[in-house]
C-alpha positions as CSV (number, residue, x, y, z in Angstrom):
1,X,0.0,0.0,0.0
2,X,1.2,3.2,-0.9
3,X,1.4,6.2,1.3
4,X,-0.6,9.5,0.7
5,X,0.0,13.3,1.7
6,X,-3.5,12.5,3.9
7,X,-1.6,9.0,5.7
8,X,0.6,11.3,6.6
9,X,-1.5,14.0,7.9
10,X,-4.0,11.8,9.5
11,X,-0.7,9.5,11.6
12,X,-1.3,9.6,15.4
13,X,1.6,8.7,17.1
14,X,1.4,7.6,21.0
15,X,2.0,9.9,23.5
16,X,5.1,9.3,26.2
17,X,6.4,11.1,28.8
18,X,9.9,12.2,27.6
19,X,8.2,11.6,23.6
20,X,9.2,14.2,20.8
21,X,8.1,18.3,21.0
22,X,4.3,17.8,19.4
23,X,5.0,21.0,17.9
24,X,8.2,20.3,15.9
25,X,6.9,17.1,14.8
26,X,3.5,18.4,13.4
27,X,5.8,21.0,11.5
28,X,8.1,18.3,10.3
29,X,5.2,16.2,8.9
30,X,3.5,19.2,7.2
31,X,6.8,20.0,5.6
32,X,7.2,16.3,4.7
33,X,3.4,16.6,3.4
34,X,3.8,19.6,0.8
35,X,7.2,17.7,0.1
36,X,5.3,13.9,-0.4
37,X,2.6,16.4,-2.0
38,X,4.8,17.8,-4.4
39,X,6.5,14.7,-5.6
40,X,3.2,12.8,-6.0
41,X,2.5,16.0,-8.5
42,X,5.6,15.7,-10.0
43,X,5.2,11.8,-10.4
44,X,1.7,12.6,-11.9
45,X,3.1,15.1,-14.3
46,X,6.4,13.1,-15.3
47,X,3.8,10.0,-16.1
48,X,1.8,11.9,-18.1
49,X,4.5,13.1,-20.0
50,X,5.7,9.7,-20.5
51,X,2.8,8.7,-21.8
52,X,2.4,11.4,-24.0
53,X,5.8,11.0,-25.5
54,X,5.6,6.9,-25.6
55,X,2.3,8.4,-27.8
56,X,4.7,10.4,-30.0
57,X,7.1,7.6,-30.1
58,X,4.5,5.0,-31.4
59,X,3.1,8.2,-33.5
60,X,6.7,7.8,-35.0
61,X,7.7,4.6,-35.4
62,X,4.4,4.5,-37.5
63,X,5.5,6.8,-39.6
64,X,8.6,5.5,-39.7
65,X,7.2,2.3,-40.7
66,X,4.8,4.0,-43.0
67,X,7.9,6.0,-44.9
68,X,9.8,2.5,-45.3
69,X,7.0,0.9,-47.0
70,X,6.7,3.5,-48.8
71,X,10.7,3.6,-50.1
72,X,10.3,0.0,-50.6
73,X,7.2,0.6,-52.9
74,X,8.4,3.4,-54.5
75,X,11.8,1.3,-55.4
76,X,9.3,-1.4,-56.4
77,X,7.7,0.9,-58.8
78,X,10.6,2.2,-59.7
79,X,12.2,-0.9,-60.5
80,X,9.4,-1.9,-62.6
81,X,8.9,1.4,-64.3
82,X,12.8,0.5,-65.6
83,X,11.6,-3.2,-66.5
84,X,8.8,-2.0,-68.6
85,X,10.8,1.0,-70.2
86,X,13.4,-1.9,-71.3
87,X,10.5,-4.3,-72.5
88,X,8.9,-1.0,-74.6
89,X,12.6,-0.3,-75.9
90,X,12.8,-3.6,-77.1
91,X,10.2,-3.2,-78.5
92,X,10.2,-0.9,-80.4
93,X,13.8,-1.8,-81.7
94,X,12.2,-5.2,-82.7
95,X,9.9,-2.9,-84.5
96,X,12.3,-1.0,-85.9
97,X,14.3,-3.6,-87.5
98,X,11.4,-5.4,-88.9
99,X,10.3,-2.3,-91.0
100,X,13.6,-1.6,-91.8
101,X,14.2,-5.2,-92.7
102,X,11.0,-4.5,-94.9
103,X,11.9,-1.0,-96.3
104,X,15.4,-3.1,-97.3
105,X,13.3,-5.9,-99.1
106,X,11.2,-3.5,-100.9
107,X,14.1,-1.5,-102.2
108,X,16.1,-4.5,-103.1
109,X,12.7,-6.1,-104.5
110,X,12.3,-2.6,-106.8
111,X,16.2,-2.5,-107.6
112,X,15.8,-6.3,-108.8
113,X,12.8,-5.4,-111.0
114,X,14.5,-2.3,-112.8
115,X,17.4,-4.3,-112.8
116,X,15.3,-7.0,-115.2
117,X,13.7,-4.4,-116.7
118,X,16.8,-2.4,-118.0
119,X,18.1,-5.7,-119.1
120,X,15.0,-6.1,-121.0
121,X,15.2,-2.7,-122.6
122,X,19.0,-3.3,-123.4
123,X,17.9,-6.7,-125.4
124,X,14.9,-5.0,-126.8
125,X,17.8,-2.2,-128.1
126,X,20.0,-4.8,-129.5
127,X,17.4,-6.6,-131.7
128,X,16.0,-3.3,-132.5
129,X,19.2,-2.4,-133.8
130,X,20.0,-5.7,-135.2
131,X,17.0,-5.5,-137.0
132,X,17.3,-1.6,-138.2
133,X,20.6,-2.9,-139.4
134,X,19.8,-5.2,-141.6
135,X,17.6,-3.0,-143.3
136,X,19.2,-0.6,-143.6
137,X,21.7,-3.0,-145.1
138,X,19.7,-4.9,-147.7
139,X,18.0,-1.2,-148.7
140,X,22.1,-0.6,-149.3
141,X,22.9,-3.6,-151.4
142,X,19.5,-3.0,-153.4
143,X,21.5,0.6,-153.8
144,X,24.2,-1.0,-154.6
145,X,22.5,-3.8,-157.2
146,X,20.2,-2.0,-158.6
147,X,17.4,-4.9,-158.1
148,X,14.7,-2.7,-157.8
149,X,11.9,-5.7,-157.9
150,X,12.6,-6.6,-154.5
151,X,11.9,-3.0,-153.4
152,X,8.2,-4.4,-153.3
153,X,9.3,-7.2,-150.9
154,X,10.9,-4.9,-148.2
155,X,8.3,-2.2,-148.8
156,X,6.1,-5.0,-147.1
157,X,8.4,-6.1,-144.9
158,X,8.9,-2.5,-143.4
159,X,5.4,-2.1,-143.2
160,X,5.0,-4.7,-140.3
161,X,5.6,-4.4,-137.2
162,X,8.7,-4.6,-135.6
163,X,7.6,-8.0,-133.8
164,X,6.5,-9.7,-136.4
165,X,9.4,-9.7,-138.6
């Protein structure tokens, strides 16, 4: 059991013949009183404090628990924000490569084709010439002969068409 200010004001002590000045003692305990009083205030006070900052403390600690859950999500987030910048890079260089790989097949395709084509006009030149040639040619020797009959013949055979000859 704990003692109060009021224990102490209320204690009757026995009374002797050669016993302690009343006087000094009743002014002793009231001093010890205001003293006891003072301390239980003080012991009141410094609790409540305690409490308040053990409040604060916890008040704390959760945020402190709060901010590293937060650091370990944003390093999460952040950490996947890289991941899916690398996948979208990829990406797109994958992308990238595939129309380029198709911008070089088309432009090869095309070259190939006038390629052909060039080689087609080139031939088409040759026999043209070849052809242009020989008249010219046999309308030379029939200069040259005099054999005008067969002016008929190549005045028909100039009159087709450069295929059919």
């Amino acid at each position: 059991m704990s003692l109060t200010p009021l224990d102490i004001h209320n204690k009757e002590f026995s009374r002797s013949f050669r016993g302690y000045d009343e006087d000094q003692v009743n002014e002793f305990l009231d001093q010890i009183i205001k003293e006891f009083d003072l301390m239980l205030k003080e012991k009141r006070e410094l609790e409540e404090r305690t409490t308040t900052l053990n409040e604060r403390l916890s008040q704390f600690a959760n945020i402190e628990e709060t901010l590293k859950k937060s650091l370990v999500i944003a390093q999460e987030t952040a950490d996947e924000v890289k991941s899916n910048a690398r996948k979208e890079a990829q990406l797109i260089i994958r992308e990238a490569e595939k129309n380029a790989d198709r911008l070089i097949n088309e432009a090869l395709s095309k070259s190939h084709k006038l390629v052909s084509e060039i080689d087609e006009l080139k031939r088409r030149a040759t026999v043209y010439r070849m052809r242009f040639r020989s008249i010219l040619e046999a309308q030379l020797e029939m200069l040259d002969n005099g054999d005008w009959e067969n002016f008929e013949k190549i005045e028909e055979d100039l009159s087709k068409p450069v295929g059919e000859a």
